[in-house]
C-alpha positions in Angstrom: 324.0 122.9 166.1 325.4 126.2 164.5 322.0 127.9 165.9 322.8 126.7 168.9 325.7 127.6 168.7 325.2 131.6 167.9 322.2 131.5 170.5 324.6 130.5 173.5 327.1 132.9 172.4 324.5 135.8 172.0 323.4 134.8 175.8 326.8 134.8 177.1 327.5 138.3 175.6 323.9 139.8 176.8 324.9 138.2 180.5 328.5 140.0 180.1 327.4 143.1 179.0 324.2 143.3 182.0 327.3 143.0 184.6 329.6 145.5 183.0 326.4 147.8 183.1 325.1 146.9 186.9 329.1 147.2 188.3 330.4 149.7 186.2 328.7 151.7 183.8 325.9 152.3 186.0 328.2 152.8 189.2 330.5 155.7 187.2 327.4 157.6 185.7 325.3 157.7 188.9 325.4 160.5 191.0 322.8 159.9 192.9 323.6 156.1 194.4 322.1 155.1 197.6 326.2 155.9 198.8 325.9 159.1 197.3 323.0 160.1 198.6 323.8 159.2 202.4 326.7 161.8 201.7 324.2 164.8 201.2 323.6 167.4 203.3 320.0 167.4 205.6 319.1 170.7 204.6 316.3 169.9 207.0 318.7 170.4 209.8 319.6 173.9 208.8 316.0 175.6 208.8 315.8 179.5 209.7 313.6 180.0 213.2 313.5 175.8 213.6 314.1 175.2 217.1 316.4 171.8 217.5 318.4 173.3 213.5 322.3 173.6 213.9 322.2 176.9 213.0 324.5 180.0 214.4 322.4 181.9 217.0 325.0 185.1 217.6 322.2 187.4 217.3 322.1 190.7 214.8 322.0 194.7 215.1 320.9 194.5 211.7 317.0 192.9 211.4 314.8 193.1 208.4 310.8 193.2 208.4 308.3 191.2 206.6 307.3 194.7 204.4 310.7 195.4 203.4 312.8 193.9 200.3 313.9 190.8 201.3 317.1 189.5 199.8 316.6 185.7 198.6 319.7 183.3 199.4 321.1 180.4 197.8 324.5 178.6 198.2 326.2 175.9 197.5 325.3 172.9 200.1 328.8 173.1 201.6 327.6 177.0 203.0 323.9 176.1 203.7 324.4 176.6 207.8 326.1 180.2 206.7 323.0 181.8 204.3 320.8 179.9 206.6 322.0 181.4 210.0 321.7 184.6 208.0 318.1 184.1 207.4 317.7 183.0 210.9 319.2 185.8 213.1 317.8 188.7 210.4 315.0 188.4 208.4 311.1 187.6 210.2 309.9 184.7 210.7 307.5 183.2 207.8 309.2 184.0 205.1 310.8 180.5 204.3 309.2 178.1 203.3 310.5 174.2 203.2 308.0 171.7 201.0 310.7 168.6 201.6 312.2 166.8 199.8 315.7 165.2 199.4 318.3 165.0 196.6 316.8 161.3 194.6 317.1 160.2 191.0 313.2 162.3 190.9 314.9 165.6 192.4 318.4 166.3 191.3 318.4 169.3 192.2 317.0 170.1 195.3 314.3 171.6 194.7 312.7 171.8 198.8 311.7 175.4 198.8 308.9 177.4 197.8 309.3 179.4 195.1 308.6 182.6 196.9 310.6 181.4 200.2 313.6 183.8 200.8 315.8 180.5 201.4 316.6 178.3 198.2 318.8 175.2 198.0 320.0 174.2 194.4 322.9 172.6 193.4 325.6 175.0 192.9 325.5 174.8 188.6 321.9 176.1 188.9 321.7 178.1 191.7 324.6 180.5 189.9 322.6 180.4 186.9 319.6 181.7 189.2 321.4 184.8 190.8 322.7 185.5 186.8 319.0 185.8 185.7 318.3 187.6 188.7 315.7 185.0 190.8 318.1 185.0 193.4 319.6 188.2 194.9 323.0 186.4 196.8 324.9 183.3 196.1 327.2 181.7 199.0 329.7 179.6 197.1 333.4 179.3 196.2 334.9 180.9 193.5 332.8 180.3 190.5 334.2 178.7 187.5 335.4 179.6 184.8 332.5 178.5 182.9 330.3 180.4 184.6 331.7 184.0 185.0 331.9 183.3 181.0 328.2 182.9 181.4 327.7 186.1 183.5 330.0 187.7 180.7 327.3 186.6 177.8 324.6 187.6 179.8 325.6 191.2 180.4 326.1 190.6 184.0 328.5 192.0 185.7 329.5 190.6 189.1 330.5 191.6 192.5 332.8 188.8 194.4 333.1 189.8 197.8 335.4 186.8 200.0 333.7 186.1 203.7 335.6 183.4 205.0 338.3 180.9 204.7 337.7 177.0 204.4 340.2 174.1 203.9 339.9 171.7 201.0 340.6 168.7 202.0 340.8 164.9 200.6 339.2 162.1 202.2 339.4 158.1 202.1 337.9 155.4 203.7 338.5 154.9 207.8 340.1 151.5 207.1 342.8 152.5 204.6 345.9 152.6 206.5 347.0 156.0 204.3 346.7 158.9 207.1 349.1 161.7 204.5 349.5 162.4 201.1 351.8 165.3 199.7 350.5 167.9 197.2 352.6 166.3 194.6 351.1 162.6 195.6 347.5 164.2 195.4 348.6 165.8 191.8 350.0 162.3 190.6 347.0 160.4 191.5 344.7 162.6 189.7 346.8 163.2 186.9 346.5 159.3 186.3 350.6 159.1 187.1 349.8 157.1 190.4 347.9 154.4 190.0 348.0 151.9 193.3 347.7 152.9 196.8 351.6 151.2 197.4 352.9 154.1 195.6 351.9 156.2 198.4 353.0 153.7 201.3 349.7 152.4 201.2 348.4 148.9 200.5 348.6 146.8 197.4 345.3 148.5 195.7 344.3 150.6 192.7 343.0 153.7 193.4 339.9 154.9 192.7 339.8 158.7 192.3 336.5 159.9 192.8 335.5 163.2 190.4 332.4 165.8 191.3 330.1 167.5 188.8 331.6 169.5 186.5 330.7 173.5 187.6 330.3 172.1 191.7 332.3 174.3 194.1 334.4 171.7 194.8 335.1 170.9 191.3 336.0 174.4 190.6 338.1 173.9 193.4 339.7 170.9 192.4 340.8 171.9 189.1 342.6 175.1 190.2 344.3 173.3 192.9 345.0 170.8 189.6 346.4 174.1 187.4 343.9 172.4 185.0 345.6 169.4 184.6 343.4 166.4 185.8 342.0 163.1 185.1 338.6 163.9 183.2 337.4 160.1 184.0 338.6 157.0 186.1 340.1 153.9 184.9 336.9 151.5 184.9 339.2 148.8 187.2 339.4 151.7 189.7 336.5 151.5 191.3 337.2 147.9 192.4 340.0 149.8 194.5 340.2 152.1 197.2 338.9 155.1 196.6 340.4 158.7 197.6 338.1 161.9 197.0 338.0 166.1 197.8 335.6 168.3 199.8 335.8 171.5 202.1 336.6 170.6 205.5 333.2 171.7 207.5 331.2 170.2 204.6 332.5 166.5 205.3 333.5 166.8 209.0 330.4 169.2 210.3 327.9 168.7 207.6 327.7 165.5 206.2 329.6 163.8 209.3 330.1 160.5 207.3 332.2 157.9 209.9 333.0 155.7 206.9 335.5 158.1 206.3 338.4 160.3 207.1 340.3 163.5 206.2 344.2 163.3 205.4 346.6 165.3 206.3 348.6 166.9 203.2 352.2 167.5 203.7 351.9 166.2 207.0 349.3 169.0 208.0 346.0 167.8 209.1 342.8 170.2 208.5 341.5 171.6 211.3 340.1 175.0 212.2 343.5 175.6 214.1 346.0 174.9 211.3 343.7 176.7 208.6 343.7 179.6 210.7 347.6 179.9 211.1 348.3 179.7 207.6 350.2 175.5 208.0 347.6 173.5 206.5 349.0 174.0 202.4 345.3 174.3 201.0 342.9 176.5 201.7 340.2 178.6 199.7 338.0 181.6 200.3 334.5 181.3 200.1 332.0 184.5 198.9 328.5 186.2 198.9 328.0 187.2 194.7 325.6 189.2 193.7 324.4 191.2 190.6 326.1 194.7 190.2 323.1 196.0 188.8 320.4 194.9 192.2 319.2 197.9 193.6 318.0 196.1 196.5 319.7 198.1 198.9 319.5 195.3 201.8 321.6 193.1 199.7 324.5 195.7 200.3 323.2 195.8 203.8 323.7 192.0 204.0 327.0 192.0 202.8 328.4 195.3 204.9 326.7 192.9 208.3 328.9 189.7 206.5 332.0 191.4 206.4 331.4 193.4 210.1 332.6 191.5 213.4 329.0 190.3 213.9 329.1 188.8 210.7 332.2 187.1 211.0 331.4 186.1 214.8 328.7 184.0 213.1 330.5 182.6 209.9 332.9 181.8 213.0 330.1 179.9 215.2 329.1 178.1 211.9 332.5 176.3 212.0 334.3 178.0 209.2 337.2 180.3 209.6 336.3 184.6 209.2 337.6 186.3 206.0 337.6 189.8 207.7 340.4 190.6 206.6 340.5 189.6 202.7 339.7 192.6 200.5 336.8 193.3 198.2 337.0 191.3 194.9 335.6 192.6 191.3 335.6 189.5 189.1 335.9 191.9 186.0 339.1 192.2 186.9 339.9 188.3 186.2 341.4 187.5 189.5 341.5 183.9 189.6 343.7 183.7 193.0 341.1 182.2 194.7 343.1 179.0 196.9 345.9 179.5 198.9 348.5 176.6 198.7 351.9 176.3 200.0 354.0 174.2 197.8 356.1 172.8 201.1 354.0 173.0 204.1 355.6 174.1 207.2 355.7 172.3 210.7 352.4 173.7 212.7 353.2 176.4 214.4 351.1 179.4 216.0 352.2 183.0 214.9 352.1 185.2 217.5 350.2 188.6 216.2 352.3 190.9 218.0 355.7 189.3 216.9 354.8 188.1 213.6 358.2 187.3 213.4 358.5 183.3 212.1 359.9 182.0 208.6 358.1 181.3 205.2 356.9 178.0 205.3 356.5 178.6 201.1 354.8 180.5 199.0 351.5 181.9 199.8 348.8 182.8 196.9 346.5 185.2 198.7 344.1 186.8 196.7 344.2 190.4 195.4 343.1 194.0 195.5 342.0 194.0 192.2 343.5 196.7 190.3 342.9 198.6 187.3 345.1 198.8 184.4 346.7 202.1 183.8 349.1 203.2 181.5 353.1 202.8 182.2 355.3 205.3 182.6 359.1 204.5 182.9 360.8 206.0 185.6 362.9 205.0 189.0 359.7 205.4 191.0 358.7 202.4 193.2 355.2 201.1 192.1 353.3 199.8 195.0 351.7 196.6 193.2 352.9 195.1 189.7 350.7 197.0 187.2 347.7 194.2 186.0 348.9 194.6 182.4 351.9 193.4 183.3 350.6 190.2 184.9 347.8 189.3 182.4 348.2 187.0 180.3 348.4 188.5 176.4 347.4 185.9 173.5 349.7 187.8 171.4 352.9 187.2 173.9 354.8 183.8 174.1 355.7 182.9 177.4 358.2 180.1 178.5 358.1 177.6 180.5 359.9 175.7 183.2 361.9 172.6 183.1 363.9 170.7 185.4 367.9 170.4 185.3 370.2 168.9 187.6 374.2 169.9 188.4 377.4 168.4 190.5 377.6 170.5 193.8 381.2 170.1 194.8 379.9 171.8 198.4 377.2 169.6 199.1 379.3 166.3 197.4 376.0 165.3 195.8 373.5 166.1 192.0 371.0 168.8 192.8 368.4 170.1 191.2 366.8 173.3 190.1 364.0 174.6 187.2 364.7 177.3 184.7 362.5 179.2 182.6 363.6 179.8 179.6 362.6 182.5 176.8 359.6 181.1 174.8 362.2 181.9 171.9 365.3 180.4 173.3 368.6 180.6 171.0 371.9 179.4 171.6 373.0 182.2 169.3 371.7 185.0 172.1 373.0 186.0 175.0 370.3 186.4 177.8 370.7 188.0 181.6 370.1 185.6 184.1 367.9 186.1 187.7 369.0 183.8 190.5 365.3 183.1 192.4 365.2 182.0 196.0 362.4 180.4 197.4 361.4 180.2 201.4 362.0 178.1 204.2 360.8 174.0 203.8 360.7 175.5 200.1 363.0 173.6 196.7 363.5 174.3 193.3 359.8 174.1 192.6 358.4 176.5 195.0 357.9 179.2 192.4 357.7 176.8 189.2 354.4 175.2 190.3 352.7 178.1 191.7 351.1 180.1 188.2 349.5 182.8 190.9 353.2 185.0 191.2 352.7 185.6 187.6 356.6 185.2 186.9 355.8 184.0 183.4 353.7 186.6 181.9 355.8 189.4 184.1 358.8 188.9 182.5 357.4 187.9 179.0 355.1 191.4 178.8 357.9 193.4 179.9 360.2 191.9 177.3 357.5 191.8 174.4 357.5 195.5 175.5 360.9 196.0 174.9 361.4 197.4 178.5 363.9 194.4 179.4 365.9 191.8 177.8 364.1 187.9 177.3 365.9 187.1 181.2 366.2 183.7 182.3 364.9 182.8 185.3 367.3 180.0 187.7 365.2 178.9 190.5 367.6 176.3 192.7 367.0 174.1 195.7 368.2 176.6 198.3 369.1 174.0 201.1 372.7 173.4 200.8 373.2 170.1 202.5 375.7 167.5 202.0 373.5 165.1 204.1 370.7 164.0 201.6 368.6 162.7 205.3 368.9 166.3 206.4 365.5 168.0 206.3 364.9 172.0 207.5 363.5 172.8 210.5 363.6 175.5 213.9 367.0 175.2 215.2 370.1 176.3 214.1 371.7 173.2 213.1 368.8 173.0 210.7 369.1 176.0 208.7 372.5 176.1 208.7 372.3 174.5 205.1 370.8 178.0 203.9 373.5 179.6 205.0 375.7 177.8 203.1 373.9 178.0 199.9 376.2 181.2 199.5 379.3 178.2 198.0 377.1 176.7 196.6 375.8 179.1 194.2 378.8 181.0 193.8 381.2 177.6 193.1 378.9 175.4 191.8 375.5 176.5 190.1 376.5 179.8 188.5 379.6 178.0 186.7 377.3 175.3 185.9 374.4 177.7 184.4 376.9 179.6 181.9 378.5 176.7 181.2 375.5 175.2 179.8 373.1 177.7 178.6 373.6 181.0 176.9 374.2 183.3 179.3 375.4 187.2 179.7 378.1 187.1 181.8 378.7 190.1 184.0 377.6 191.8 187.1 375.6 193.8 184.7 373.6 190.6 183.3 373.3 188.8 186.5 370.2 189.0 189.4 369.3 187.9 192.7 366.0 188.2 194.1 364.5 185.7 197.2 361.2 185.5 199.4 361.0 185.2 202.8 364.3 182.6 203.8 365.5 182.8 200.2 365.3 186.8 200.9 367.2 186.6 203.9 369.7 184.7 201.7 369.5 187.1 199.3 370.9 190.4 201.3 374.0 188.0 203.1 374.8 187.0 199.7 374.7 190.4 198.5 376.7 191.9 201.2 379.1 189.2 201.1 379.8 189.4 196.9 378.0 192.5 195.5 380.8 192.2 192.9 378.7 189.3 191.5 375.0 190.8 191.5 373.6 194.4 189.6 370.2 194.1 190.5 368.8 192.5 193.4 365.6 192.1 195.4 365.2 190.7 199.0 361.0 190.5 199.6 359.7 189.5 202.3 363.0 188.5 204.3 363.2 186.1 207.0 365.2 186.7 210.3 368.6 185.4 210.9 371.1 187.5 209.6 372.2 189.5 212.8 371.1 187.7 216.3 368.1 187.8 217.2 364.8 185.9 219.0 361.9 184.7 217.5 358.7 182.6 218.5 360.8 179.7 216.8 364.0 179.7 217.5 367.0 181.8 218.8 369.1 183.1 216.0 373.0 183.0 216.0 373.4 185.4 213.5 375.5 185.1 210.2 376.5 188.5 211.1 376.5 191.4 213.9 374.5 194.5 213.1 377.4 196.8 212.7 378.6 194.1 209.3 375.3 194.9 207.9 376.7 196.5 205.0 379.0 196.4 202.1 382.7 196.4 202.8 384.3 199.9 202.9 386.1 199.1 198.9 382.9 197.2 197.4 381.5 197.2 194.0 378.2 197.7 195.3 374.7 197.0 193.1 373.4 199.2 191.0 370.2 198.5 192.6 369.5 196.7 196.2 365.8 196.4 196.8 364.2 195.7 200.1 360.1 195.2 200.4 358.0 193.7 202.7 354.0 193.5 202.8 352.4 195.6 205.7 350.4 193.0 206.8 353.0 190.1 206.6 352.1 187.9 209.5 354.9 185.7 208.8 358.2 187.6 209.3 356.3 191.2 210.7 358.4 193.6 210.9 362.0 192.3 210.6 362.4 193.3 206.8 362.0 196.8 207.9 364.5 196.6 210.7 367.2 195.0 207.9 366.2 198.3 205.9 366.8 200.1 209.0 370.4 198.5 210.1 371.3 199.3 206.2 370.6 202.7 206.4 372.0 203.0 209.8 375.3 201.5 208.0 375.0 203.2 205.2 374.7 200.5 202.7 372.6 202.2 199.8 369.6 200.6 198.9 365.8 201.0 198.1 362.9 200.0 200.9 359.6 200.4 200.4 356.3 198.6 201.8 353.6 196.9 199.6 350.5 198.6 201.3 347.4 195.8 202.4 350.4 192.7 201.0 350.4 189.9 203.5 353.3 187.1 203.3 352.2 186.1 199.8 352.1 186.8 196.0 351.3 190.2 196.2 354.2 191.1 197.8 356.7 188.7 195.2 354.9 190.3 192.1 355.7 193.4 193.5 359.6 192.9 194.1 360.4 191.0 190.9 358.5 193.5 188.9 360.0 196.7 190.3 363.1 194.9 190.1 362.8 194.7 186.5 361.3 198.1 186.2 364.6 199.2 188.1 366.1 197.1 185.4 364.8 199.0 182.5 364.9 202.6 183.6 368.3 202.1 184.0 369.5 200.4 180.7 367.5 202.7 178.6 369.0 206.0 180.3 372.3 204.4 179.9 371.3 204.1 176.2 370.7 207.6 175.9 373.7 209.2 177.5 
């Protein structure tokens, strides 16, 4: 009986342990399911010189023969109908050659190409490694990973990084789920495990099931810097008996793959098409690029990329349903630029700006990648510096930085608790005094507009600069600007709207400030105490600091929105707080020791009325600096700019006050 017994029990757990294997295990280690696999792009479809292929026909100045050096191409799949319209409408026909073949549990890797065809298609992990060990002369991809610039790095391969166009990432769920928008924080929580059911998002009664791609993918790369790192690294097993939510680029799912099963959500209430990725409202975006090896002397590859970045070359990266990167700027990887993806913390309402009066708000914060630039050494002085030196927004492993965290006060204006995050010195003591900087964020922007984003480089700029004994360890407030005593009330184009900016002024003054040095340890004194803002929180700052300059030293406007004198934008018609001729400090005014204005020259947000503040100043005679961040756009080049010549400002002037 016992025999029997053990036998039945031995069956029962060898039948348990087959159907955790068939409906789970075998389910979360596939990547290559029959579901999966209908998902892949038909690289078929995108064949050079292939009559019926979906390929971008624009036509070339530049053509290669069949004697010269051809360049070989790979990509990630996501930019196959970009290298392959390349091939198509430059190089001679016959030199590709297709041999079949589709991604299946026998070819992982999609292996379909001969290996002397000038066209390859591997996955994205093994194509890099390709163009490292110098088989393949250009990769098409998004910003490689970390992992495998450290793998160019070993290799003694330097790399050049050159963006070519702009692509959405999106997130996509099944056509039946009712869920048509998720937030940016939503998207974080699910895949940082902290939302777990699809009723936490106003969805149905469901567990999620948060699909993850292969680690080194250019949408995983992707993924994890839109995650700052911090992600899920596997699924709760129940989760896949739930709905399941997962992340792409736009043309890729919508173009590509065309899967109706599905659909793209909108985030923040934008949705992701080639309209809203082109006006900057759609809150994620990323460059893609052409790499290649520094060292390739093939001097058609730098022909190639010269045709990608011409109008011809972005006609056709246009026609292949992606967005031109014309105007992005060269890239050196060497100089560890990892700005890759643009995302606004708050999105804005969609709205077209107009490029000859690039005059609307900040609808947040806008990480645009760099001009990289080489480190140089520092010399103290009252001159402006155009872009915050790179030593002084690199992260130093022999520097602690601190780190923000969330507080909450009584607003006697508003009659209700708000919030805002401070950074604090790494080395925070109640028995030090520390100068404080009052940070303003933009327009549909709250107190964690400039916490979340890494890319303006707040944390290592003030922490170098203080390791360096240049300034004092500063605490950094960073409140919820919109000053409303109706919690319903939400920011938009009309002038009831932003009124609540406007009276962020009380606020601040009678409410925050007293709260801060009431409950940290703060310097008191004009001397201690900064203002800086960004695009509305700019505008903000230079009323407030007309209106109590007895408050605020230092202070830095970047990037400031219109609105404080009348005026007409493509928005919104602008009362004004105040006429042009009150665009200064009152005739007996303790004014600041230093009043910053700086704008980007390309900002194609707020244009050109930053310059016509400095120019009403001047005009009035309110002292102050202006100056223009060469090639900046409405983005963190432009704030790393103001806050660090604001604290260079800072330091010049405390240490010749020292000396005297």
């Amino acid at each position: 009986m016992k025999k029997i017994i053990v036998i039945l029990m031995a069956m029962f757990f060898l039948i348990v342990n087959v159907f955790m294997y068939v409906t789970i295990t075998r389910r979360l280690g596939n990547n290559y399911s029959d579901a999966t696999k209908n998902r892949m792009v038909d690289v078929g479809s995108y064949l050079p010189f292939e009559e019926e292929s979906n390929l971008a026909r624009t036509g070339s100045s530049l053509h290669f023969n069949a004697d010269d050096d051809l360049p070989v191409l790979d990509g990630a799949a996501a930019l196959v109908p970009v290298y392959a319209s390349v091939i198509d409408n430059i190089y001679p026909e016959g030199c590709v050659t297709y041999e079949g073949g589709k991604f299946s549990d026998d070819n992982k890797f999609g292996e379909n190409f001969a290996s002397d065809s000038v066209m390859q298609f591997q996955n994205t992990v093994r194509g890099y490694n390709a163009l490292v060990e110098g088989s393949v002369d250009l990769f098409f991809t998004a910003h490689p990973s970390r992992e495998q610039l450290d793998y160019a790095k070993d290799m003694g391969v330097e790399l050049e990084i050159v963006p070519i166009g702009l692509e959405a990432f999106v997130f996509f769920v099944n056509e039946d789920n009712p869920v048509e928008n998720l937030s940016i924080d939503q998207i974080r929580g699910i895949y940082r495990g902290n939302i777990k059911n699809w009723n936490e998002v106003e969805g149905p009664d469901r567990l999620i099931n948060p699909l993850l791609r292969i680690k080194g993918s250019g949408s995983q790369t992707m993924m994890e810097t839109f995650m700052e790192g911090d992600m899920i690294s596997r699924r709760d097993p129940l989760s896949i008996f739930g709905g399941a939510i997962g992340y792409s680029f736009r043309y890729y799912l919508a173009g590509m793959v065309g899967n109706d099963n599905v659909k793209m959500l909108s985030v923040n209430g934008i949705y992701p098409n080639v309209e809203n990725i082109k006006n900057g409202s759609y809150p994620i975006s990323a460059n893609f690029y052409v790499v290649y090896r520094k060292d390739n002397n093939n001097e058609n590859v730098t022909k190639l990329v010269n045709w990608l970045l011409s109008d011809e070359g972005q006609n056709m990266i246009e026609a292949c349903g992606y967005v031109g990167g014309s105007h992005r700027e060269k890239i050196n990887d060497q100089e560890e630029n990892n700005n890759n993806m643009t995302v606004y913390e708050n999105g804005g309402e969609n709205k077209k700006v107009n490029d000859e009066d690039m005059s609307s708000f900040a609808s947040g914060i806008k990480t645009d990648d760099e001009t990289a630039i080489a480190e140089t050494e520092f010399v103290l002085n009252d001159e402006i510096d155009e872009r915050c030196p790179v030593q002084y927004e690199t992260r130093r492993g022999n520097v602690n930085y601190g780190e923000f965290s969330h507080g909450t006060y009584y607003s006697e204006t508003c009659s209700l608790e708000r919030g805002y995050c401070i950074l604090l010195p790494a080395d925070y003591s109640e028995d030090k005094k520390y100068p404080v900087l009052y940070l303003l964020h933009g327009i549909f922007g709250n107190e964690y507009s400039f916490s979340e984003d890494k890319s303006n480089k707040l944390r290592e700029i003030v922490g170098n600069m203080a390791a360096d004994g240049l300034i004092d360890e500063t605490i950094i407030v960073c409140p919820d600007m919109y000053a409303t005593s109706d919690p319903e009330q939400k920011p938009a184009f009309d002038s009831e709207s932003v009124l609540p900016y406007d009276n962020f002024i009380n606020d601040l003054v009678n409410d925050l400030m007293p709260h801060i040095e009431s409950v940290y340890s703060v310097a008191t004194g004009r001397d201690n105490t900064y203002l800086a803002g960004f695009s509305m929180g700019g505008r903000e700052t230079i009323y407030i600091t007309l209106q109590r300059p007895e408050l605020f030293g230092y202070v830095c406007a970047i990037s400031a929105a219109p609105g404080i004198v009348p005026t007409k934008d493509n928005f919104m018609t602008h009362e004004g707080q105040i006429s042009e001729n009150e665009m200064k400090f009152a005739d007996d005014a303790v004014t600041p020791e230093v009043f910053i204005v700086c704008c980007g020259t390309k900002d194609s947000v707020v244009g050109t009325y930053p310059k016509q503040y400095h120019e009403l100043l001047k005009n009035n005679g309110a002292d102050h600096i202006w100056y223009e961040i060469i090639g900046a756009d409405h983005d963190n080049n432009a704030v790393k700019s103001g806050i660090f010549n604001l604290f260079k400002q800072i330091a010049f002037r405390k240490a010749s006050s020292n000396t005297r």
